[in-house]
BALUMSE-215549 format. One record per residue (C-alpha): x, y, z; residue number from 1; residue in one letter. Coordinates in Angstrom, 2 decimals. Example, Ala and Ser with C-alpha at 12.3 -4.5 7.8 and 13.67 -1.06 7.14 Angstrom:
<romis>
+---------+---------+---------+-----+------+
|      xx |      yy |      zz |  nr | rest |
+---------+---------+---------+-----+------+
|   12.30 |   -4.50 |    7.80 |   1 |    A |
|   13.67 |   -1.06 |    7.14 |   2 |    S |
+---------+---------+---------+-----+------+
</romis>
This chain:
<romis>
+---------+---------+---------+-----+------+
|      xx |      yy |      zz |  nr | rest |
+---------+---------+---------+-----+------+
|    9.81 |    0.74 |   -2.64 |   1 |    X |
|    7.87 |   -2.04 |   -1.66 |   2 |    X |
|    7.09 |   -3.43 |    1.82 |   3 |    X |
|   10.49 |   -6.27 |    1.88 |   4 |    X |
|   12.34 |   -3.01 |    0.97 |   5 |    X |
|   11.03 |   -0.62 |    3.44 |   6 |    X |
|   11.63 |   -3.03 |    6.46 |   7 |    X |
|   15.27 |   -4.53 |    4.99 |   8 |    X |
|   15.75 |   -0.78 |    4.77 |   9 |    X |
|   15.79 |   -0.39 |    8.68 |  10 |    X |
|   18.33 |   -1.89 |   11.06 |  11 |    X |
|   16.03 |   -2.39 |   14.22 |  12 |    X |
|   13.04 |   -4.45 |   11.82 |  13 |    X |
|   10.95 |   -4.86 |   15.31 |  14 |    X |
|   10.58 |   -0.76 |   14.98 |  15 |    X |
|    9.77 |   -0.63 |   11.62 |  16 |    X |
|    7.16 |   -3.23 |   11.54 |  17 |    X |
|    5.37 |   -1.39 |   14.44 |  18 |    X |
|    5.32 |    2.15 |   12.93 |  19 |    X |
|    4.38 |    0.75 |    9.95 |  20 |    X |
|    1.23 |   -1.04 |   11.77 |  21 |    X |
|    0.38 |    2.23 |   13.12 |  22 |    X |
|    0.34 |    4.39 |   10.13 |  23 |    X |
|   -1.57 |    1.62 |    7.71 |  24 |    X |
|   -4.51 |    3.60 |    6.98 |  25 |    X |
|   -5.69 |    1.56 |    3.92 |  26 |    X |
|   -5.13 |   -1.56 |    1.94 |  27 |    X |
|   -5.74 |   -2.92 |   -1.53 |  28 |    X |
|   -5.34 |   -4.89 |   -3.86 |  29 |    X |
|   -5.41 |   -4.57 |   -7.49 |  30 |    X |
|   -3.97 |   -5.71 |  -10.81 |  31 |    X |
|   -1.62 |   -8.80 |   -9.11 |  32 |    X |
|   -0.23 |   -5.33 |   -6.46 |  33 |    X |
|   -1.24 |   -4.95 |   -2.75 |  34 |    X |
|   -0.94 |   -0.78 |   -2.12 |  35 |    X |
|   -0.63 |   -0.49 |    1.33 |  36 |    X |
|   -1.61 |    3.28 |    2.16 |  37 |    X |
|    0.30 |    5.02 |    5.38 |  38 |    X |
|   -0.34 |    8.47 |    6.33 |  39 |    X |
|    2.74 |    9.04 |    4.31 |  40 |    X |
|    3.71 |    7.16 |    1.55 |  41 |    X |
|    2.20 |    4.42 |   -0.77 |  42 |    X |
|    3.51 |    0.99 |   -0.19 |  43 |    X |
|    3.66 |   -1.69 |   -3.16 |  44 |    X |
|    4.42 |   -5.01 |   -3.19 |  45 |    X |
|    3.48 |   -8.19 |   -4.94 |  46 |    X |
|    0.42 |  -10.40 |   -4.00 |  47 |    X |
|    3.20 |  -13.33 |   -3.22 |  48 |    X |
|    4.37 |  -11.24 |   -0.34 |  49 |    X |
|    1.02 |  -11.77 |    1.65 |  50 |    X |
|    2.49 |  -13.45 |    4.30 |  51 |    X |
|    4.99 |  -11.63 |    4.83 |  52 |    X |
|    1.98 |   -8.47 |    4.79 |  53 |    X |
|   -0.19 |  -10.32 |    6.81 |  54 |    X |
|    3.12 |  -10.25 |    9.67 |  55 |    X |
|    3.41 |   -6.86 |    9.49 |  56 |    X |
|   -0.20 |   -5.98 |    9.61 |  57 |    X |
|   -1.29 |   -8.13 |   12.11 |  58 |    X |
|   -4.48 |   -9.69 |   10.73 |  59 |    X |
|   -5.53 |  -11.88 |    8.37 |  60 |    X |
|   -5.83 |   -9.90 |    5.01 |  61 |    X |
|   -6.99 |  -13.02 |    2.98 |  62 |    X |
|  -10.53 |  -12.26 |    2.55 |  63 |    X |
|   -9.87 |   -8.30 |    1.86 |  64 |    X |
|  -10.97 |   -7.06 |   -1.40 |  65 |    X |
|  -10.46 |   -3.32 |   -1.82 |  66 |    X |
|  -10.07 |   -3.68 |   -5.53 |  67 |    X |
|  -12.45 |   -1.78 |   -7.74 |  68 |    X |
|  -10.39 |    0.62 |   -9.63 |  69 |    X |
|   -7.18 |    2.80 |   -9.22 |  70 |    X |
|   -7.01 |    5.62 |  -11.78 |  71 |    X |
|   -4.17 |    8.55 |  -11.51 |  72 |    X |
|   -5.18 |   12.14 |  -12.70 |  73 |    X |
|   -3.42 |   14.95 |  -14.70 |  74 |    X |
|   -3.17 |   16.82 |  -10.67 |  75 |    X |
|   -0.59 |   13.80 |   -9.78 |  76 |    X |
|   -3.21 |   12.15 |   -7.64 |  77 |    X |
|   -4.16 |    8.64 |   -6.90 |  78 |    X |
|   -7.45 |    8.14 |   -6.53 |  79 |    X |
|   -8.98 |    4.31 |   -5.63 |  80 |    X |
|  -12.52 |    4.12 |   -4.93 |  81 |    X |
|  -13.59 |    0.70 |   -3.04 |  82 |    X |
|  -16.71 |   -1.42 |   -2.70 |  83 |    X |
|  -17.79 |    0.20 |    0.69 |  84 |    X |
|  -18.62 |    3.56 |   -1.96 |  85 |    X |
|  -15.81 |    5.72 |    0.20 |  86 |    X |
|  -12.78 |    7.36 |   -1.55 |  87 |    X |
|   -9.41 |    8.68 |   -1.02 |  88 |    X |
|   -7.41 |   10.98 |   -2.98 |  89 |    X |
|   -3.84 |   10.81 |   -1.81 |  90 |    X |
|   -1.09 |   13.00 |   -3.62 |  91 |    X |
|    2.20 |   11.47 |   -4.65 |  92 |    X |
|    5.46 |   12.04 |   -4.82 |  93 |    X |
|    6.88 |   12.24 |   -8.53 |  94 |    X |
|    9.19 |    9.13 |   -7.49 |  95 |    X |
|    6.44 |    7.39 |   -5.71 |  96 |    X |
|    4.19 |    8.10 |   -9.32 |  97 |    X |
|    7.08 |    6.53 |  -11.13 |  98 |    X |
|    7.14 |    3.05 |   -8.83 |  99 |    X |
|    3.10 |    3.17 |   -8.81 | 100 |    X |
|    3.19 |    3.14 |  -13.02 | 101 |    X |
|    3.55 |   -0.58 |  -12.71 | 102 |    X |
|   -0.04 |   -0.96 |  -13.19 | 103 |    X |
+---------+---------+---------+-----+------+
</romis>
């Protein structure tokens, strides 16, 4: 699901957008995808849709460049290291692993 299809998913968009502000905990891009990482779920959407990301993130995410590698392991993880040397392992969902296999 990607960030047009969480939002059009929701009645009350106003709502949406604002629990999704509060739960962003990271963002990337990589391989022509943004990932936008909640405390729940792994967002995807293509790099066209920035301004419609920028909107629901509130900032200018022009000049972000999170993108160093994403790899997936045999445990069903996700794991994306970034320039600033921190990582995140994040365990998905099987469907979530299925819509993430675009890259």
């Amino acid at each position: 699901m990607n960030c047009k299809e969480y939002l059009d998913s929701n009645l009350n968009k106003s709502v949406a957008e604002k629990r999704l502000k509060e739960k962003v905990k990271y963002y990337l891009e990589w391989s022509n995808r943004v990932f936008i990482i909640t405390k729940d779920k792994i967002l995807v959407s293509e790099l066209g849709d920035r301004n419609i990301l920028k909107s629901y993130l509130n900032r200018d995410i022009s000049n972000i460049s999170y993108k160093t590698c994403a790899n997936f392991n045999k445990c069903g993880y996700i794991n994306i290291r970034y320039r600033f040397a921190d990582k995140i392992s994040i365990i998905l969902p099987d469907d979530m692993i299925q819509n993430i296999n675009l890259i």
